[in-house]
C-alpha positions, -999 to 999 in steps of 0.1 A, spaced: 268 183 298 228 178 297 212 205 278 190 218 309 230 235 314 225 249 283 203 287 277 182 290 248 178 323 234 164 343 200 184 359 172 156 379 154 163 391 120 124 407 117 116 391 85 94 406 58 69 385 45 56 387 10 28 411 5 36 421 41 51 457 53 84 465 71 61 478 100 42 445 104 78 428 110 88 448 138 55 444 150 57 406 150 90 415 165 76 429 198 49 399 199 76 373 199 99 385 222 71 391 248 64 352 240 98 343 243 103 359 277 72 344 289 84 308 277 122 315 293 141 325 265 173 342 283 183 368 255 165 382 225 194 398 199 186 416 165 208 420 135 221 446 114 213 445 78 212 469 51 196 473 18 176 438 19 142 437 17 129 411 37 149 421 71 135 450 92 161 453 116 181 479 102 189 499 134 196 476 162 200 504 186 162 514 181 146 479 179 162 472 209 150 503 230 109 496 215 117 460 227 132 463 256 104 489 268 74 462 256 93 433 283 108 432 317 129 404 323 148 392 293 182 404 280 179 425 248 207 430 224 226 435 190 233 404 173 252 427 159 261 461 153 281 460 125 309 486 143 329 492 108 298 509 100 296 535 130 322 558 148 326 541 180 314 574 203 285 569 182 278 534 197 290 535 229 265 567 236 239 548 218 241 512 237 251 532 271 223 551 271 200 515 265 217 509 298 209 536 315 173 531 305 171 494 312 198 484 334 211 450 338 197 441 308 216 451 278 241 431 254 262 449 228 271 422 206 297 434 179 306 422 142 329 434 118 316 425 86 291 452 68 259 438 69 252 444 31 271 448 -4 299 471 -7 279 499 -26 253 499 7 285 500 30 297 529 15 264 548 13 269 542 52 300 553 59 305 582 29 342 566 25 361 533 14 355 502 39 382 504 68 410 479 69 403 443 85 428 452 108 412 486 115 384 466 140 409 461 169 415 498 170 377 507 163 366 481 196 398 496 215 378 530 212 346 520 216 359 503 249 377 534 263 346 558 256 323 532 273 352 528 302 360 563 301 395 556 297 425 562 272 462 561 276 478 595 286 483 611 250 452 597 232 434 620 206 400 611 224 419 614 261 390 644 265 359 630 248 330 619 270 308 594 259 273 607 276 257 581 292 294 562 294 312 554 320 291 529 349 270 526 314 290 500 297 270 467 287 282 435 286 300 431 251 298 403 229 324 397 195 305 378 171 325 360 140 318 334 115 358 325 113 386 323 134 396 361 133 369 370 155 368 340 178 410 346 187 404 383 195 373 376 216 395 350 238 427 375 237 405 401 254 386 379 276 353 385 259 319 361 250 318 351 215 292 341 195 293 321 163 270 321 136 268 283 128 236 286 112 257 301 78 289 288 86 288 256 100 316 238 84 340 266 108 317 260 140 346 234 160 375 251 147 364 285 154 351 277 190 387 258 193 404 285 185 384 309 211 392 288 236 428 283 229 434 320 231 411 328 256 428 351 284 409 359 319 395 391 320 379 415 347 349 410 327 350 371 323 370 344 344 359 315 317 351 312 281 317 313 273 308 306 238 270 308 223 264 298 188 237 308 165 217 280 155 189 280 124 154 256 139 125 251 127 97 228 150 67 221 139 40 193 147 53 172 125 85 168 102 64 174 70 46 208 82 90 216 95 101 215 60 74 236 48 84 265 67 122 257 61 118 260 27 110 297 26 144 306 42 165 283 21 145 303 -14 156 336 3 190 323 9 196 311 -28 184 346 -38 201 365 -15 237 346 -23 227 353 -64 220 391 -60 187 395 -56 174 395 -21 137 405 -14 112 398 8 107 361 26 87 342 2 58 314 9 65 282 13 42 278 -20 61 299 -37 92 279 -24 80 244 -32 69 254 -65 103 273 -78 121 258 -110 157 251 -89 183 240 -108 209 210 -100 233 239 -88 200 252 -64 198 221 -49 238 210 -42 236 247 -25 202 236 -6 215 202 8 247 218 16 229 244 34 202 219 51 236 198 69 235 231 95 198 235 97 175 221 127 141 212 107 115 183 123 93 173 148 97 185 187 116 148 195 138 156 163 146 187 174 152 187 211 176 152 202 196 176 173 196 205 195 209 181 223 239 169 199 248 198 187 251 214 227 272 184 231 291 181 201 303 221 208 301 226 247 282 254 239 267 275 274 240 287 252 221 284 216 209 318 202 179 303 184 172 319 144 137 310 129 129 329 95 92 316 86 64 337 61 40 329 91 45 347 120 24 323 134 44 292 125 75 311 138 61 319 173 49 282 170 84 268 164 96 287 192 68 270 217 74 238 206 114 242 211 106 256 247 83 226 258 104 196 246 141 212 262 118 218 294 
């Protein structure tokens, strides 16, 4: 493999800064995907999150229509929709009538974790989370409203999704274990992993995708993408600055207290404990920070080390600036 083999692409979470406003986000949002689609980026993919202040992008199926409206080329999609949280007509109307709008250039990539704390999840559904093993049947709807098609006998045998049928778009199963990664390669689907937070199950998850992977109408071949957390800067130094904001927001996040993306002052100057920083280092091992040589040879390794057809690219930086930067700089050293 040589990573020209490889697509690049952006997960956008559209981070709020600090003193900064949910609007401004998904206005940075629509500047950097017109970037990125100028600079080749193949697919641009926002996430679901709830109740967490510093991520704007909490309604994937309206980000994406704004987004997909300000570009013309690029693949826009979910990365994901968290479907536990929806009825499945509810999506499939939603993401086949994106299609309908923008044809040929919708992904409906699919998680079944909540997206936020249980009390959040509730608020969204109004009832007690569904079973793990509820997701199968949920997809197995959402498929057959998108397809048009349920077994003779079905309670939804008469239900039209509207845009459905000749609307369905590509759909991705995302995981971060090997739950997700089996039932994506059982029905033949693209899976994406989130590496960039669980990175110690990136080569046995992708083994086990690949293991059970079964040809499908949809896909002859496995095809595996894997989220990947970079920052690039000029030099290592100015990298780690703008890392450093994420990994604060992490450690609050995983202690209860999430808020907005702070500055890499802010960052630099916090009082972390000995416990902070085991959980920092532990988090750096999965996270791409340097110079555009350092990068582009990590980036290389890790295509290599995974046999990965494409890296979904994840940078959360207090300046939008910097982060539009970072994504330049990854662009011009892979060529």
């Amino acid at each position: 493999m040589t990573l020209p083999d490889v697509k690049l692409s952006v997960l956008d979470l559209a981070p709020v800064a600090d003193g900064s406003t949910p609007a401004e986000a998904l206005r940075n949002s629509v500047d950097l995907i017109t970037r990125a689609e100028r600079l080749g980026y193949h697919r641009y993919w926002v996430a679901e999150h709830h109740n967490m202040p510093g991520i704007a992008s909490s309604s994937p199926p309206v980000l994406i229509a704004h987004l997909a409206a300000a570009t013309e080329r690029i693949r826009v999609g979910s990365g994901g929709v968290m479907l536990p949280n929806h009825a499945p007509l509810v999506v499939a109307e939603q993401f086949g009538m994106l299609t309908a709008l923008h044809p040929d250039r919708i992904d409906l990539g699919l998680g079944r974790a909540p997206g936020t704390d249980q009390v959040t999840a509730h608020a969204l559904r109004r009832d007690a989370s569904p079973a793990a093993d509820e997701f199968p049947r949920q997809l197995g709807e959402l498929i057959g409203f998108l397809d048009g098609e349920f077994p003779d006998g079905h309670p939804y045998a008469a239900v039209s999704a509207v845009p459905g049928r000749g609307f369905r778009p590509p759909i991705w199963l995302l995981g971060s274990s090997g739950y997700s990664a089996q039932l994506a390669g059982a029905l033949g689907m693209p899976f994406s992993f989130a590496h960039h937070f669980a990175g110690d199950n990136t080569l046995p998850a992708l083994a086990a995708y690949r293991e059970s992977f079964r040809a499908s109408d949809d896909l002859a071949e496995p095809y595996a993408m894997i989220g990947v957390a970079v920052y690039c800067a000029d030099t290592d130094a100015e990298a780690r600055r703008m890392a450093s904001s994420q990994t604060l927001s992490f450690l609050r996040l995983r202690s209860g207290r999430p808020g907005p993306l702070p500055s890499p002052d802010e960052a630099e100057n916090h009082p972390y404990t000995e416990l902070d920083r085991l959980f920092i280092e532990d988090r750096a091992r999965h996270t791409i920070v340097g110079d555009p040589a350092s990068v582009a040879d990590q980036l290389t390794d890790l295509a290599t080390r995974t046999g990965s057809q494409e890296l979904m690219i994840t940078t959360l930086a207090y300046d939008h600036a910097a982060r539009v930067r970072s994504y330049e700089l990854v662009a011009e050293a892979l060529g």
